[in-house]
N, CA, C and O atoms as a CHARMM CRD file, in Angstrom:
* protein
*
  304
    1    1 UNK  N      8.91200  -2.70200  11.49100 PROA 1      0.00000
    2    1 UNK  CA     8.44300  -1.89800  10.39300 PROA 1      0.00000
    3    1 UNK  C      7.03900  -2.38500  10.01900 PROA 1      0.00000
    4    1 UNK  O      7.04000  -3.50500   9.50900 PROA 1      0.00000
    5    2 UNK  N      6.00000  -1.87700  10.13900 PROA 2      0.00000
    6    2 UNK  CA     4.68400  -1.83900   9.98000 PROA 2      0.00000
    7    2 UNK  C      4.16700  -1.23700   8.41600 PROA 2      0.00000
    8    2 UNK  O      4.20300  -0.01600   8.26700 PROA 2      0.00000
    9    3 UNK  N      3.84700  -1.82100   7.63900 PROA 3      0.00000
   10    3 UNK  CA     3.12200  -1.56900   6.10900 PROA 3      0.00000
   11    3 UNK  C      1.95000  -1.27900   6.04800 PROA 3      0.00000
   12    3 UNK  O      1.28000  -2.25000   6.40100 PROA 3      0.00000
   13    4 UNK  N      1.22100  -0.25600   5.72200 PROA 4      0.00000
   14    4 UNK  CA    -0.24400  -0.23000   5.36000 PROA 4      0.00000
   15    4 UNK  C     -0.67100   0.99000   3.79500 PROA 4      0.00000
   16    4 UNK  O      0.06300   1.87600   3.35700 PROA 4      0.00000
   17    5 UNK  N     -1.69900   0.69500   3.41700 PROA 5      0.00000
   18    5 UNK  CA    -2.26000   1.28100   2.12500 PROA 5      0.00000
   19    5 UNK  C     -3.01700   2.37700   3.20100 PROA 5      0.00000
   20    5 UNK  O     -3.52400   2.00100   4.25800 PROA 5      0.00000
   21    6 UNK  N     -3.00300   3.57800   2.81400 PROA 6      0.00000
   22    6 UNK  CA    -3.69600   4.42600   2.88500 PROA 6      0.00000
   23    6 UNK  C     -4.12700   5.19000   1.78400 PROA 6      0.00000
   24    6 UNK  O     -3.38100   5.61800   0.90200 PROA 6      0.00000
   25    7 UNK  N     -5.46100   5.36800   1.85800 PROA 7      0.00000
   26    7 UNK  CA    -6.74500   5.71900   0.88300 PROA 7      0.00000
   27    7 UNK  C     -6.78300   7.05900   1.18700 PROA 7      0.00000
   28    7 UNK  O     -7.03300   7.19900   2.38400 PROA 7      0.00000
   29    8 UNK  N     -6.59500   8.42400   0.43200 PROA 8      0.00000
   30    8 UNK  CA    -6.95200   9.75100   0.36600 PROA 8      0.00000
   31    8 UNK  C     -8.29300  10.09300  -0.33000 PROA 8      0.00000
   32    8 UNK  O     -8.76200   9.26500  -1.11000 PROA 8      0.00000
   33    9 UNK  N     -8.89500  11.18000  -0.11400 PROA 9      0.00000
   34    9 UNK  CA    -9.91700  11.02500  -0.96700 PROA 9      0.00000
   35    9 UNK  C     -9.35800  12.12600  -1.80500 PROA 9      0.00000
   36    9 UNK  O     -8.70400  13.05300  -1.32800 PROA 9      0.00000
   37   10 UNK  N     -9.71700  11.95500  -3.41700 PROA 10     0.00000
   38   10 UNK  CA    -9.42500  12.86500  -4.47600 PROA 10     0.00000
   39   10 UNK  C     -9.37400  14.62900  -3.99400 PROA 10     0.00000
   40   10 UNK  O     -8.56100  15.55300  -3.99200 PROA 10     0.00000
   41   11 UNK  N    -10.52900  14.42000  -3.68400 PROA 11     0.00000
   42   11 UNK  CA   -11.20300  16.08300  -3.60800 PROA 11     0.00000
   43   11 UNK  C    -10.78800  16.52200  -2.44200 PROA 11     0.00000
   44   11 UNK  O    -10.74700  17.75100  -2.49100 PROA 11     0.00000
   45   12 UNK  N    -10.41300  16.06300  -1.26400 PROA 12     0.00000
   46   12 UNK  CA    -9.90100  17.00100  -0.07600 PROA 12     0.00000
   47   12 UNK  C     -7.98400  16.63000  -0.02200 PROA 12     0.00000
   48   12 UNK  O     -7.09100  17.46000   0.15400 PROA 12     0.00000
   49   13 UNK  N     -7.86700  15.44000  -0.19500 PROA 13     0.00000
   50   13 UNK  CA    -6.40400  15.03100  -0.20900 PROA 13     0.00000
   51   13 UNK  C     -6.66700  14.61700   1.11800 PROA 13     0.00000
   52   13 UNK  O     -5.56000  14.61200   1.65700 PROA 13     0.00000
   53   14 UNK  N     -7.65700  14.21100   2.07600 PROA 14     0.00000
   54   14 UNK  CA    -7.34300  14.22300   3.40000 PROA 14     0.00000
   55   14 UNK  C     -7.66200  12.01400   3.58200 PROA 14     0.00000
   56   14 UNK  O     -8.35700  11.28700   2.87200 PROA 14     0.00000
   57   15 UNK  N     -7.10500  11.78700   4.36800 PROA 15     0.00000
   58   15 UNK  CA    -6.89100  10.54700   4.49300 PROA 15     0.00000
   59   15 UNK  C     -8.71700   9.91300   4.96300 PROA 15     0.00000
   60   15 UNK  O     -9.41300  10.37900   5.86500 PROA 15     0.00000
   61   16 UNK  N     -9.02600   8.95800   4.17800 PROA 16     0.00000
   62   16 UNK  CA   -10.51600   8.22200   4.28100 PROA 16     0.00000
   63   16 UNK  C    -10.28600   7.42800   5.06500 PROA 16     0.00000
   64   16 UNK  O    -10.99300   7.61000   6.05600 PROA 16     0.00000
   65   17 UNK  N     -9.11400   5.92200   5.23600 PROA 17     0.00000
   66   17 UNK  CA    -8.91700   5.09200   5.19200 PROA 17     0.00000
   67   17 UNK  C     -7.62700   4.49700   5.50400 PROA 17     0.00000
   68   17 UNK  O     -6.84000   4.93200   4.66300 PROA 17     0.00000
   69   18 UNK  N     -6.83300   3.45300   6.57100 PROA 18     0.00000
   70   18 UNK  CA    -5.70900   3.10400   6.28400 PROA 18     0.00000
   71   18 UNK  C     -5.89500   1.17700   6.65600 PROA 18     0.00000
   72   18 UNK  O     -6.52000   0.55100   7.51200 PROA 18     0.00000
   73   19 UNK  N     -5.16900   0.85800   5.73500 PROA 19     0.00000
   74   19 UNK  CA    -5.43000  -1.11200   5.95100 PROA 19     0.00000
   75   19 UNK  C     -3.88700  -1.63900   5.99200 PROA 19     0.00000
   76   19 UNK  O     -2.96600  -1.65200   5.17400 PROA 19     0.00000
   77   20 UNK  N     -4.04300  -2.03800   7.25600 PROA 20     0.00000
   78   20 UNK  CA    -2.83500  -2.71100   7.46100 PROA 20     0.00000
   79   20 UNK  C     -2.42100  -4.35800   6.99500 PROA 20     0.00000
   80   20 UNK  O     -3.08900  -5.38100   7.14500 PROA 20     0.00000
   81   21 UNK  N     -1.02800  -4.17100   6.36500 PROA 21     0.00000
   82   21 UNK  CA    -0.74600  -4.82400   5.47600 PROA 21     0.00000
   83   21 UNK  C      0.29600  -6.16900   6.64300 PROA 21     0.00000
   84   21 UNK  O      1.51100  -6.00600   6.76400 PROA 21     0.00000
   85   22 UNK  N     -0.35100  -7.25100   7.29200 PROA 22     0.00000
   86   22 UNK  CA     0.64600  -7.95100   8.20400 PROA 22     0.00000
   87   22 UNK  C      2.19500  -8.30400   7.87100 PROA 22     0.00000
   88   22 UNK  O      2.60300  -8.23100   6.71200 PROA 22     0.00000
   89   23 UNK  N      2.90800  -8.63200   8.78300 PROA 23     0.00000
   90   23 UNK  CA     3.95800  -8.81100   8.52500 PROA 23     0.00000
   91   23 UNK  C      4.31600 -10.01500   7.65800 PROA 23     0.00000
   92   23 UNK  O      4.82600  -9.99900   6.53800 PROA 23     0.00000
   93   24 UNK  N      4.03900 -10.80400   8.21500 PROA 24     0.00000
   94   24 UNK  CA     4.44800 -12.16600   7.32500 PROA 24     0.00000
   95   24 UNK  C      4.19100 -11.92600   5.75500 PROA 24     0.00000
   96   24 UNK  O      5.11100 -12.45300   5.13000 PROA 24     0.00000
   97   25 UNK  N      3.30100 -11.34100   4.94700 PROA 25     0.00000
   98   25 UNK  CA     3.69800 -10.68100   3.64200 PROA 25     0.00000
   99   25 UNK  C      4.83300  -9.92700   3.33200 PROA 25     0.00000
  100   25 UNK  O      4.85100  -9.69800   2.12200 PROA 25     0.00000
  101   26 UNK  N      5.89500  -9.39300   3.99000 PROA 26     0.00000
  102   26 UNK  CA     6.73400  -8.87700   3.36700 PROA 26     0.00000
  103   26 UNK  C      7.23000  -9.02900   2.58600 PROA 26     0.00000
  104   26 UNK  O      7.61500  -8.00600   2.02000 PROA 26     0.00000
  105   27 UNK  N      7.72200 -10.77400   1.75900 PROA 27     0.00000
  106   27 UNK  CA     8.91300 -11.10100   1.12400 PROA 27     0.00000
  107   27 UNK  C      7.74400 -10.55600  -0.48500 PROA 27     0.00000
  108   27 UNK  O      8.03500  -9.79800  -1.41000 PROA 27     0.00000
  109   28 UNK  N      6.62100 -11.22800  -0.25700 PROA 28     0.00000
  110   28 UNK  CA     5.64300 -10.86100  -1.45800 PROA 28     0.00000
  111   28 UNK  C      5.41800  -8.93000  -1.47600 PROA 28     0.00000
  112   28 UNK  O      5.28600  -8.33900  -2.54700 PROA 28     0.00000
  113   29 UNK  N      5.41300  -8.33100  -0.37600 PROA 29     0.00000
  114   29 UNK  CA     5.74000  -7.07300  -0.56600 PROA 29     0.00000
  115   29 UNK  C      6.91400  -6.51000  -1.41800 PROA 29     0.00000
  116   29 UNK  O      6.77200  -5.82700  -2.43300 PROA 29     0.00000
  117   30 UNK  N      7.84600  -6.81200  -0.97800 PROA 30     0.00000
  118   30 UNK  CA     8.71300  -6.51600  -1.51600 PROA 30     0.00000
  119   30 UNK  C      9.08200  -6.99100  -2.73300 PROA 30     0.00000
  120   30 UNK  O     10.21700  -6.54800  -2.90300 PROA 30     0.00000
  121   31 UNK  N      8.77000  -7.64300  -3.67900 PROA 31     0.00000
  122   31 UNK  CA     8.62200  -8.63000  -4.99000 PROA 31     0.00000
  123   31 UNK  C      7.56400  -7.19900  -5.27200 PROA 31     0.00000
  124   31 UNK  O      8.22000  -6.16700  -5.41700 PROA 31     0.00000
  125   32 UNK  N      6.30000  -7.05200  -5.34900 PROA 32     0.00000
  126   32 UNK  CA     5.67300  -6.84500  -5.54200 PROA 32     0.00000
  127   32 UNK  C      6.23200  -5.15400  -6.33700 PROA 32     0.00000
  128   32 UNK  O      6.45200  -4.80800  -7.49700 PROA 32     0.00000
  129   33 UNK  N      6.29100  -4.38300  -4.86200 PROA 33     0.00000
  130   33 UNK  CA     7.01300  -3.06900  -4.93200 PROA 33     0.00000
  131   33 UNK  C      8.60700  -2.97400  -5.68300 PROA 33     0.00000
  132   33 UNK  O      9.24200  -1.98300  -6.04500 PROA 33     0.00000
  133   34 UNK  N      8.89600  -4.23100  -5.73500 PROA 34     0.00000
  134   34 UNK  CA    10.42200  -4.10700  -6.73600 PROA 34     0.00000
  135   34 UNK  C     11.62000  -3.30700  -5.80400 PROA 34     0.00000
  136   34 UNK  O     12.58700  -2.67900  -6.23600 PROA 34     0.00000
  137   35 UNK  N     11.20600  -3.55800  -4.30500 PROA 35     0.00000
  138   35 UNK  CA    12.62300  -3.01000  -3.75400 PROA 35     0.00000
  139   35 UNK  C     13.75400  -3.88600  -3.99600 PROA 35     0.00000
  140   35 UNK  O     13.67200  -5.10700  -4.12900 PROA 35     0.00000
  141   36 UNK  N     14.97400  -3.08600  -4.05200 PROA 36     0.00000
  142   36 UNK  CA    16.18700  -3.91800  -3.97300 PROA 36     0.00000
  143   36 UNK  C     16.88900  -2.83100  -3.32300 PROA 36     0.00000
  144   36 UNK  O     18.06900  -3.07500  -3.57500 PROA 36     0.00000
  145   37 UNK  N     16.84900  -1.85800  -2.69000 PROA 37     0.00000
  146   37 UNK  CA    18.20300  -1.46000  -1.86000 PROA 37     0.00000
  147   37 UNK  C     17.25000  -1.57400  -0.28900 PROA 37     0.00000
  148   37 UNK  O     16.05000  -1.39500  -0.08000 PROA 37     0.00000
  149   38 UNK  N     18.46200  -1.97200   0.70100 PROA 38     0.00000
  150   38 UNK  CA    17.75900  -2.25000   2.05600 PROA 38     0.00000
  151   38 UNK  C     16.78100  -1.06300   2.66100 PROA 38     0.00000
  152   38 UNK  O     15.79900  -1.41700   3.31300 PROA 38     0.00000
  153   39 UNK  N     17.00700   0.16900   2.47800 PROA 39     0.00000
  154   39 UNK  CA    16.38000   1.37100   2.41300 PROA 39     0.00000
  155   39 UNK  C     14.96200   1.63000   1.62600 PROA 39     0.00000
  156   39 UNK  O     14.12500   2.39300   2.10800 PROA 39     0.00000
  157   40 UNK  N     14.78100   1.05000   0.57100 PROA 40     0.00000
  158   40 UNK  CA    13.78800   1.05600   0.17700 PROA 40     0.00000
  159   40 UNK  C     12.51900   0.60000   0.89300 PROA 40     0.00000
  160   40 UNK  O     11.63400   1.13100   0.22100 PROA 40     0.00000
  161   41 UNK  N     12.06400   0.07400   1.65000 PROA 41     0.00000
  162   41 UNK  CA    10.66900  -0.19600   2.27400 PROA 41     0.00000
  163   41 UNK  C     10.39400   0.78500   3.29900 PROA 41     0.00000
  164   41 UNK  O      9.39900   0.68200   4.01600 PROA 41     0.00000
  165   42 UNK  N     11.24000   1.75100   3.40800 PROA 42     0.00000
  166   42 UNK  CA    10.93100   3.23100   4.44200 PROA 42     0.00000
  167   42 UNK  C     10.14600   4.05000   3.67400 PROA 42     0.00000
  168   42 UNK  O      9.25000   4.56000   4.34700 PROA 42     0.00000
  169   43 UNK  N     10.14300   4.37800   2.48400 PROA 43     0.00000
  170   43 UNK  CA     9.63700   5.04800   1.66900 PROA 43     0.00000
  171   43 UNK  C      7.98700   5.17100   1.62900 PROA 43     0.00000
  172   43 UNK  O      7.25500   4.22500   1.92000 PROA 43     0.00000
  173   44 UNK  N      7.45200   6.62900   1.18000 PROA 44     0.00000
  174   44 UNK  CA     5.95600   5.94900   0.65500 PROA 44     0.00000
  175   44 UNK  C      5.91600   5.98400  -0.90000 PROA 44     0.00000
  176   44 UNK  O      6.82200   6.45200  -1.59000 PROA 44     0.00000
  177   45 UNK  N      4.78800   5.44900  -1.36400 PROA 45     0.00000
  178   45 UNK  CA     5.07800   4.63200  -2.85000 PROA 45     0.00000
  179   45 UNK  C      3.41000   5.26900  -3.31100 PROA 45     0.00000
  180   45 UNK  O      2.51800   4.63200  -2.75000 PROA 45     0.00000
  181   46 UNK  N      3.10000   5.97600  -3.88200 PROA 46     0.00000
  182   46 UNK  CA     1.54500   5.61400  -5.01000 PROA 46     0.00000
  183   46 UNK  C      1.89000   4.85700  -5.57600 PROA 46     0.00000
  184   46 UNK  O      2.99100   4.61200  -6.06900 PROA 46     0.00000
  185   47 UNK  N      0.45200   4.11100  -5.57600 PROA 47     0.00000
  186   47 UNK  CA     0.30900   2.50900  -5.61900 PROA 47     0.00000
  187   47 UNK  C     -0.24500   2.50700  -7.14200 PROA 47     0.00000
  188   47 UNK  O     -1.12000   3.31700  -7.45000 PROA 47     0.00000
  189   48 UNK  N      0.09600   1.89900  -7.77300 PROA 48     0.00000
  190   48 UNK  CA    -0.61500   1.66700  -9.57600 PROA 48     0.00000
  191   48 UNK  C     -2.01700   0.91600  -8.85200 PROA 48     0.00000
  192   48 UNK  O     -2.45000   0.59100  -7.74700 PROA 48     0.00000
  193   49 UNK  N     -2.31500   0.89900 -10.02500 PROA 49     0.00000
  194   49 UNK  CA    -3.70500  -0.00800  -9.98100 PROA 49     0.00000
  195   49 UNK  C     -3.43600  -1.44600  -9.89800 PROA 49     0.00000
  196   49 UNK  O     -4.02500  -2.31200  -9.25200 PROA 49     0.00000
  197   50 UNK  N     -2.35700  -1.53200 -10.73800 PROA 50     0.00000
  198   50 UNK  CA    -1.88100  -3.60100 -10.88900 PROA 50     0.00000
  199   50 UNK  C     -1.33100  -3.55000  -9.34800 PROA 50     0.00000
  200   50 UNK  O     -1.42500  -4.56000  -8.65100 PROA 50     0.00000
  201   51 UNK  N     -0.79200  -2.42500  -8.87200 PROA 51     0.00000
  202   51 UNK  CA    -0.29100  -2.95800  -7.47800 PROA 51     0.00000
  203   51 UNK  C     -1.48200  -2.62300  -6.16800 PROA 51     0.00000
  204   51 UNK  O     -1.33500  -3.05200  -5.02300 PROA 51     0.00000
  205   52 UNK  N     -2.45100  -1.92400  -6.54100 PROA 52     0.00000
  206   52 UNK  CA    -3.75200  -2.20800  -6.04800 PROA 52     0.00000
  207   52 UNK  C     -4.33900  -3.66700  -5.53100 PROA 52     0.00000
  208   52 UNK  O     -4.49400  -4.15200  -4.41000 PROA 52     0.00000
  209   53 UNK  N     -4.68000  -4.30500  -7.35000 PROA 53     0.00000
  210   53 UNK  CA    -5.42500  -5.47400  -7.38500 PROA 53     0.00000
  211   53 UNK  C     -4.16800  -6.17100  -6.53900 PROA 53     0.00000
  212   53 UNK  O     -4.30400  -6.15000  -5.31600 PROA 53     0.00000
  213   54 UNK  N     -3.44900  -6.53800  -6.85500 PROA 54     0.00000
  214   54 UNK  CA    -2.27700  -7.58200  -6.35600 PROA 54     0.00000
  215   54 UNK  C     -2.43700  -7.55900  -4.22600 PROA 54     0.00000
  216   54 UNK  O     -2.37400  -8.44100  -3.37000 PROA 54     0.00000
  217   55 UNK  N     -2.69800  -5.75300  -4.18600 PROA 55     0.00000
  218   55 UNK  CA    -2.47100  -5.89900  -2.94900 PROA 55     0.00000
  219   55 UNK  C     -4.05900  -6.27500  -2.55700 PROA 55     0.00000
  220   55 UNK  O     -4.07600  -6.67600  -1.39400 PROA 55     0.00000
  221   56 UNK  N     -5.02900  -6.27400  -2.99000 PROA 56     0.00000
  222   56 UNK  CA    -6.14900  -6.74700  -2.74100 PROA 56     0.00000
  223   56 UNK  C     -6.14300  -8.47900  -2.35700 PROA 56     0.00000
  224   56 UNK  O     -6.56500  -8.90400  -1.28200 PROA 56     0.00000
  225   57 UNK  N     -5.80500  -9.01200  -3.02000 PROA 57     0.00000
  226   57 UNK  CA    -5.26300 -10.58100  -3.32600 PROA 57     0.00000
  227   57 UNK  C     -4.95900 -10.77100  -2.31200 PROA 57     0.00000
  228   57 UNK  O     -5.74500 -11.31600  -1.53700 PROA 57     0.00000
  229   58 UNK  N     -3.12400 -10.22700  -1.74100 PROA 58     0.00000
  230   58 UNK  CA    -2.35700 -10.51400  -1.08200 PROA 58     0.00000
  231   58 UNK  C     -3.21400 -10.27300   0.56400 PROA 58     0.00000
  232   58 UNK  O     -2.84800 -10.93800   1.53300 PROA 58     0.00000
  233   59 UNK  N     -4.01800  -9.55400   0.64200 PROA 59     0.00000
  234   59 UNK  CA    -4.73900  -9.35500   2.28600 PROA 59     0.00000
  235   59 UNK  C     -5.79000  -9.82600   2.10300 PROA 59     0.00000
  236   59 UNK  O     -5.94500 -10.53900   3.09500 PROA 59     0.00000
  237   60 UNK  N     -6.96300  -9.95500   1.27100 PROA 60     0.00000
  238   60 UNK  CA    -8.05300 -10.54600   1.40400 PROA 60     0.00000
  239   60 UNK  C     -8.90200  -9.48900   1.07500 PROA 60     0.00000
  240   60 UNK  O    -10.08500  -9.82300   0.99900 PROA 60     0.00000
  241   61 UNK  N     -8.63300  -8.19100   0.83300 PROA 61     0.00000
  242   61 UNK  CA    -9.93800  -7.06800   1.48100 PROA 61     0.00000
  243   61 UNK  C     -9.95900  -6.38000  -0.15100 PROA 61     0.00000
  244   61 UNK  O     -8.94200  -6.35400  -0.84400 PROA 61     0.00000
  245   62 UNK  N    -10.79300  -6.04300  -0.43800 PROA 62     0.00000
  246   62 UNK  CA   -11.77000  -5.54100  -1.41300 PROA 62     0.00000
  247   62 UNK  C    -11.33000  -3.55100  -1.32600 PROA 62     0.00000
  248   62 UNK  O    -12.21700  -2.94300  -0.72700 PROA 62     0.00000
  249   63 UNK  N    -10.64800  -3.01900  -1.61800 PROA 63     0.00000
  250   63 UNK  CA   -10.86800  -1.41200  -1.06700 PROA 63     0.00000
  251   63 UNK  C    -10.40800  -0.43600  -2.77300 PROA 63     0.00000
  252   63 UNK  O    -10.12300   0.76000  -2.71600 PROA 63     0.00000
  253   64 UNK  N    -10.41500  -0.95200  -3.68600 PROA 64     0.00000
  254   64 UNK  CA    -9.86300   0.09000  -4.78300 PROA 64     0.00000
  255   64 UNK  C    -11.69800   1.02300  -5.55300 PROA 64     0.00000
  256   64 UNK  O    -12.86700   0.71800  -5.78800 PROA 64     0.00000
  257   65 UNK  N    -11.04500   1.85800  -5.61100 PROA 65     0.00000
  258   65 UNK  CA   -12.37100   2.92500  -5.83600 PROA 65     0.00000
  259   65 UNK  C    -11.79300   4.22900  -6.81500 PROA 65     0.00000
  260   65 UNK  O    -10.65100   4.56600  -6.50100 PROA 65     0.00000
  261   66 UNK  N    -12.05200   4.56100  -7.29500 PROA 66     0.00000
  262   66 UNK  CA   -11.80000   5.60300  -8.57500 PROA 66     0.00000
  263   66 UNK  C    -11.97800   6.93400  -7.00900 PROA 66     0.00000
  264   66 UNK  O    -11.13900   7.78200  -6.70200 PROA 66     0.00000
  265   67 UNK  N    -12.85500   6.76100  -6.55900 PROA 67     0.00000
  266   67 UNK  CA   -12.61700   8.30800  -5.27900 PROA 67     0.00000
  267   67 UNK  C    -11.68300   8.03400  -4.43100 PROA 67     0.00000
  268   67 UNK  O    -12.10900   8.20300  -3.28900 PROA 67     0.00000
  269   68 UNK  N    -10.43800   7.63600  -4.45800 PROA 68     0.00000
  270   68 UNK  CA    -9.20400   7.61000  -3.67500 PROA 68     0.00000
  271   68 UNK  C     -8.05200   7.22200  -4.17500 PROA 68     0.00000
  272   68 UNK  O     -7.90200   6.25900  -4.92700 PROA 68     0.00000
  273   69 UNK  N     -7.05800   8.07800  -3.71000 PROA 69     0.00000
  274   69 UNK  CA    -5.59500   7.75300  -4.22400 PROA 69     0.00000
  275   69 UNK  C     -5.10100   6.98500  -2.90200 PROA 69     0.00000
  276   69 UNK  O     -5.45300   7.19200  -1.74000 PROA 69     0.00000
  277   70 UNK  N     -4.29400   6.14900  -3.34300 PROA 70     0.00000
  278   70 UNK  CA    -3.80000   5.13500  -2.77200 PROA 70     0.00000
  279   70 UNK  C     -1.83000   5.14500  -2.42800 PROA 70     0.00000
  280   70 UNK  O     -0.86700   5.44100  -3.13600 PROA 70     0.00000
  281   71 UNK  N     -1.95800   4.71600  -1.16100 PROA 71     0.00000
  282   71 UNK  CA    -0.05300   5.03000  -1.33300 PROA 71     0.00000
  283   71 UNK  C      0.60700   3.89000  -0.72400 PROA 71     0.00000
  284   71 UNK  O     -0.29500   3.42600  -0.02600 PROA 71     0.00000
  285   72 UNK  N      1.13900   3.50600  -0.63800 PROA 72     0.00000
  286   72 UNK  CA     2.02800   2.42200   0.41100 PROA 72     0.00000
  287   72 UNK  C      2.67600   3.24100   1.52900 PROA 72     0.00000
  288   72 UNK  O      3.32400   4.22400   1.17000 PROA 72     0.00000
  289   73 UNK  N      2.60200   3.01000   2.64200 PROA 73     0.00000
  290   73 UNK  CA     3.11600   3.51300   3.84300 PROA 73     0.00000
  291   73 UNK  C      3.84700   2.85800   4.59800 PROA 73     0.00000
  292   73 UNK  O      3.70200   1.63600   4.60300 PROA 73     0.00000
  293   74 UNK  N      5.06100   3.60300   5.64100 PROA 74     0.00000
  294   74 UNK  CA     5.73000   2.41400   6.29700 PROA 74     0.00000
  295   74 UNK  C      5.47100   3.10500   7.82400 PROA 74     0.00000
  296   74 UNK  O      5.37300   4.32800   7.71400 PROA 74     0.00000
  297   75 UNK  N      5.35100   2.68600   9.05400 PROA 75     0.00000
  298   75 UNK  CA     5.93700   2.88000  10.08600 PROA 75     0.00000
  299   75 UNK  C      6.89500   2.31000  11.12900 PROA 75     0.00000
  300   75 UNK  O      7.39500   1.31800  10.59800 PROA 75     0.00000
  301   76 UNK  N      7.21000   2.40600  11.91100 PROA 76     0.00000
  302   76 UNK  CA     7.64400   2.07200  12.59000 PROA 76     0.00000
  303   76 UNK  C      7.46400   1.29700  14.04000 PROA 76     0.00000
  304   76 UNK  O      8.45300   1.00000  14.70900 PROA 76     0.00000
């Protein structure tokens, strides 16, 4: 299961951006996002802003901007 933030831009809805979130963060992923049923990390999530900054922290990378909505993504 592969995690990443993908960035839309406001005005088209069409995807700017996607940053992959490594594995070894999961347990702090999941703390973070407040899953508790095993099903929950399949889901996609809009991301608050506190879970923005936090995910900024948690990877190293700088990406929150008032011109993009932000989501949590899962693949496979």
């Amino acid at each position: 299961m592969k995690h990443s933030v993908r960035a839309f831009y406001n005005t088209t809805e069409r995807l700017a951006f996607r940053i992959g979130i490594p594995a070894e963060h999961f347990e702090q992923l999941k703390e973070l996002m407040e899953w508790k049923e095993p099903d929950d990390p399949i889901y996609e999530y809009e991301l608050s802003h506190g879970q923005i900054n936090s995910l900024e922290v948690l990877i190293g990378k700088k990406f929150d901007s008032p011109d993009y909505l932000f989501f949590l993504s899962c693949s496979a």
